[in-house]
C-alpha positions, 0 to 999 in steps of 0.5 A: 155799326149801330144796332137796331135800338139805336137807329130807332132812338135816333129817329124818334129823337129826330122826329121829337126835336122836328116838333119843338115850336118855332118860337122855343129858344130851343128849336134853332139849336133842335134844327141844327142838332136834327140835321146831324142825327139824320146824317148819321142815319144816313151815313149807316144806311150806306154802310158807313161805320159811325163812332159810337162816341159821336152818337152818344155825343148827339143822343145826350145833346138831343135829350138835353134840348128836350128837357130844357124846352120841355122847361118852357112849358108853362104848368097849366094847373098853376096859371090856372090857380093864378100863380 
């Protein structure tokens, strides 16, 4: 089962990979990645057991697409400056 922390992750996870624009190369991987996290929340609100190796699995996933389309995110101080 998992415990209350991770149920929390998880959601938070969901609803910041929810939010990736549109245009990211990264949202279309989040989209995919999101619907499974949700059937894992599911999956425990109806009492099914879901393997901790599997949502490990998808938690570090999920980080790894933030990081990498956090890296899309232009340094705003450096454009400004020019460079």
């Amino acid at each position: 089962m998992m415990n209350h922390q991770q149920i929390e992750l998880t959601k938070l996870l969901a609803s910041r990979l929810e939010r990736l624009p549109v245009d990211s190369i990264w949202s279309h991987r989040a989209g995919g990645l999101r619907g499974n996290l949700l059937k894992v929340l599911e999956e425990t609100e109806s009492g099914r057991r879901v393997e901790e190796v599997r949502l490990t699995g998808l938690i570090e996933k999920g980080f790894a697409i933030l990081r990498n389309a956090a890296l899309e995110i232009p340094d705003l101080e450096a454009w400004r400056k020019g460079g």
